[in-house]
C-alpha positions in Angstrom: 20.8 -18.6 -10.3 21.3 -20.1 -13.5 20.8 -17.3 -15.4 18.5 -13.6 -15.9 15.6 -15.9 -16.8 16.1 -18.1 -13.8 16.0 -15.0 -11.5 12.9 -14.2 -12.8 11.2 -17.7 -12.5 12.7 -17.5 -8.7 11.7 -13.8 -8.1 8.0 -14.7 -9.4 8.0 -17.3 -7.0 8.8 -15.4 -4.1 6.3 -12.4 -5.7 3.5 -14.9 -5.9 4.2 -16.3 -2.0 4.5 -12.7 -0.5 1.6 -11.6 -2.0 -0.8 -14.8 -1.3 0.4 -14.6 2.6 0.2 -11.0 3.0 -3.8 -11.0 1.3 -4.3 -14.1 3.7 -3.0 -11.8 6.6 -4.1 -8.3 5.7 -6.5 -8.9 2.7 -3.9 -6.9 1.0 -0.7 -6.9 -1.1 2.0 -3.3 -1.5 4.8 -3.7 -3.1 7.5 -1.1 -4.4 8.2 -1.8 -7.9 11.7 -1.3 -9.4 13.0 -0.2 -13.0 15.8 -2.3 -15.2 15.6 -5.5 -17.3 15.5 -8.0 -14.6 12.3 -6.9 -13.0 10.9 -6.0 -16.4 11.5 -10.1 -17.0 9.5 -10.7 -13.8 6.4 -8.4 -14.9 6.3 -10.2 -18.0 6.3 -13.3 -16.5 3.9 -12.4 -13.9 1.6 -10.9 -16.4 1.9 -13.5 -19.2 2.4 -17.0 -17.7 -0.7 -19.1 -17.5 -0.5 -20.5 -14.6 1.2 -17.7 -12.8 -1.7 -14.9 -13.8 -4.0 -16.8 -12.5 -2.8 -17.0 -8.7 -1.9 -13.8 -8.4 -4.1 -11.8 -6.6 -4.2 -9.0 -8.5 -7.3 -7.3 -7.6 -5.7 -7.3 -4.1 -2.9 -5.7 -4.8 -1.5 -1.8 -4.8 1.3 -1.2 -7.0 3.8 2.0 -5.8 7.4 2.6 -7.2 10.2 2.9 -5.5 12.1 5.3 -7.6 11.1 7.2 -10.9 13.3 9.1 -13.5 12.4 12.5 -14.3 10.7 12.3 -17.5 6.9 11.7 -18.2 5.2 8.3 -17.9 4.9 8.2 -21.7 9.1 8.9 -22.1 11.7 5.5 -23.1 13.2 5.7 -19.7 10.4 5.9 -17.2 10.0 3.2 -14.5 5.8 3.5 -15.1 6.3 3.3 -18.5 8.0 -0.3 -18.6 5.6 -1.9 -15.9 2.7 -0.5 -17.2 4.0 -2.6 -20.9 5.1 -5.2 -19.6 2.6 -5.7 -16.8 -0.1 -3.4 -16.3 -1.7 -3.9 -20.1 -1.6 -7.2 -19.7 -3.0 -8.5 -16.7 -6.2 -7.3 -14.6 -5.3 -4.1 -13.1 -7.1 -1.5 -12.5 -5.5 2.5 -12.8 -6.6 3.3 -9.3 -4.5 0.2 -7.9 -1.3 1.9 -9.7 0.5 5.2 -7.8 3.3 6.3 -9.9 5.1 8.7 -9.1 4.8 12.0 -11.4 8.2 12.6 -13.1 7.0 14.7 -15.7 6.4 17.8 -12.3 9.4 20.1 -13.5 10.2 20.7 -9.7 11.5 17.4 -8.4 10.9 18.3 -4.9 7.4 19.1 -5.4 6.8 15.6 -7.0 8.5 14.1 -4.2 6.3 15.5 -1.7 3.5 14.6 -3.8 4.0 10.9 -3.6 4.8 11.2 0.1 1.6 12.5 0.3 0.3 9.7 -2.0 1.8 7.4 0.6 0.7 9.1 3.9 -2.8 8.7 1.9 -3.0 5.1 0.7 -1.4 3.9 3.8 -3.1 6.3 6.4 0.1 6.9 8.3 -0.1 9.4 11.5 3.2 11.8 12.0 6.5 10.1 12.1 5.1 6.7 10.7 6.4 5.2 7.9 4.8 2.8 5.0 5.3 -0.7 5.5 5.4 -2.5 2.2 5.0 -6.4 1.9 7.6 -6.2 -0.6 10.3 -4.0 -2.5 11.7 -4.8 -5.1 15.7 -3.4 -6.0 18.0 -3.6 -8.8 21.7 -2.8 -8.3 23.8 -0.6 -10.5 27.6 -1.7 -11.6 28.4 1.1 -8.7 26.6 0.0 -6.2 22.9 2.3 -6.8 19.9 1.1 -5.5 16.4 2.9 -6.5 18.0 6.2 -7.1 20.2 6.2 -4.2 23.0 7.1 -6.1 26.9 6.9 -4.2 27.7 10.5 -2.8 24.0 11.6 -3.5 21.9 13.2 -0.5 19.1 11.3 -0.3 21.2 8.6 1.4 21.4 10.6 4.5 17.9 11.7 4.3 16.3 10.5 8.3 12.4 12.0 8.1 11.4 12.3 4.6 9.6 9.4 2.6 10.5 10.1 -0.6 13.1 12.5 -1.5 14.2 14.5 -5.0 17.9 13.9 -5.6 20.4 15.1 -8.0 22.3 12.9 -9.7 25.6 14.4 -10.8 27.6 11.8 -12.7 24.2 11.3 -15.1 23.3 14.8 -15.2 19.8 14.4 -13.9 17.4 14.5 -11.2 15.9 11.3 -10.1 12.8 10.6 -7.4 13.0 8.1 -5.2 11.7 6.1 -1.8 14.1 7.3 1.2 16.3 4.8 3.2 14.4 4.7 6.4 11.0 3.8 4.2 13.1 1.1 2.2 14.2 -0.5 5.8 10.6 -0.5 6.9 9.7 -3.1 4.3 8.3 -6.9 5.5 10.7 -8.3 2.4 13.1 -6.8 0.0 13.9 -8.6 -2.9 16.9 -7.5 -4.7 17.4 -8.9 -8.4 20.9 -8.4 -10.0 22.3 -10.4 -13.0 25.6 -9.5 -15.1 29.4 -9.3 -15.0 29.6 -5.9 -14.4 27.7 -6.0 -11.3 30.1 -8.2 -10.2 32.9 -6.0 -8.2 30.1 -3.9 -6.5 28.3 -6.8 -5.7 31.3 -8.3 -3.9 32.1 -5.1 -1.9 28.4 -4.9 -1.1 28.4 -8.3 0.4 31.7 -9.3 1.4 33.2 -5.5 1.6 33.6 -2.8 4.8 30.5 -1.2 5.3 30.6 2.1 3.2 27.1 3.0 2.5 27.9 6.7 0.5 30.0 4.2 -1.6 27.9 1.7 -2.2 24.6 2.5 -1.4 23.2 -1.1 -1.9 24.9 -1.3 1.5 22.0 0.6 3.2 19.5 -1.8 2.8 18.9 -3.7 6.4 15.3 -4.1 7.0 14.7 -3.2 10.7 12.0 -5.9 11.0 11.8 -7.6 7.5 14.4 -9.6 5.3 16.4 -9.1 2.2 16.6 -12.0 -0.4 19.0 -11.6 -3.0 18.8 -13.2 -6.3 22.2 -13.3 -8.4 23.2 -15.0 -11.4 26.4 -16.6 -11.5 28.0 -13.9 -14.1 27.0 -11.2 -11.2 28.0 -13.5 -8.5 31.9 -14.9 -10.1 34.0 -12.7 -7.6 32.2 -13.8 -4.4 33.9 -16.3 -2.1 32.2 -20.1 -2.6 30.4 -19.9 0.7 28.9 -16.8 -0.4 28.0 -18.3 -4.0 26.1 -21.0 -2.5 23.6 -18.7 -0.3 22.5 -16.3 -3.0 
């Protein structure tokens, strides 16, 4: 990728044909939206190109998150807060198509179990099935944090809950966020990571020993869906060249 920008145009791309085949399949779209920059770039783009606004389907699609921050929607730092700017106001959504995930509920835990319940809800699941999303979207952190699966954290070992509270020590703060085995269950992840000081976690992540609780980015194996990872070359420098050329 050339640049953030060009992960964007790319990641729109991929947005756009995941969504059209999934309607044509299901008459439906779910996707898992992710906080930071990068996808902030795609929302725009989504929401404010021409000729990209009008393919999408939007009136087809449902709109979840896969991790929140715990502060209220209106707060600088919540997930719901930047889609809902750069995407929700500006194309034609409607509020009932958007679940976000409350992180203004003082107990963390209870707003956890609220969303799985949201999800249990929206996507009628029986005990001990999981949500299958058409598409999540990740970020990565410079240590190796997807979503708010953060290293050393417990939500990385969590096996039956959908969404779990987790505590976030080296940030002082509680965070919400989709569990490992939901994340897996996804048709397509798309993870979206641009700068240089992504790039030492990115190379462990990809080139590195498995060590999940270190680098939790490491988790992320779809059990029947691909991952697609979209890398700038700032991002990408310490990979080896065979590497370079796939993402």
């Amino acid at each position: 990728m050339a640049d953030a920008n060009a992960i964007a145009q790319t990641a729109a791309a991929e947005f756009l044909k995941t969504a059209q085949e999934a309607v044509r399949e299901n008459g439906s779209f779910s996707v898992a939206l992710a906080g930071g920059s990068t996808p902030k770039s795609l929302y725009g783009l989504l929401a404010t190109n021409p000729l990209l606004q009008a393919k999408v389907p939007w009136d087809k699609i449902q709109f979840f998150f896969g991790d929140e921050r715990h502060v209220p929607p209106d707060h600088a730092e919540s997930n719901f807060r930047m889609a809902s700017e750069a995407m929700f106001s500006k194309a034609p959504v409607q509020p009932q198509q958007v679940h976000r995930i409350h992180g203004e509920n003082a107990n963390v835990a209870e707003a956890a179990e609220e969303y799985e319940k949201k999800l249990r809800a929206v996507f009628q699941l029986k005990t001990g099935e999981l949500p299958q999303f058409d598409l999540v979207l990740l970020g990565m952190g410079p240590e190796g944090h997807t979503a708010s699966l953060f290293p050393g954290t417990k939500a990385l070992s969590e096996g039956h809950r959908l969404v779990a509270g987790n505590w976030v020590g080296k940030l002082y703060t509680e965070r919400i966020t989709l569990t490992p085995p939901v994340l897996n269950n996804a048709v397509r992840v798309l993870f979206l990571v641009a700068g240089t000081e992504k790039a030492p976690a990115l190379k462990a992540v990809l080139e590195g020993p498995y060590e999940p609780d270190q680098l939790p980015a490491q988790i992320i194996h779809p059990v029947n869906g691909s991952v697609v990872w979209l890398v700038d070359p700032t991002a990408a420098s310490m990979l080896a060249p065979q590497a370079k050329r796939a993402v």
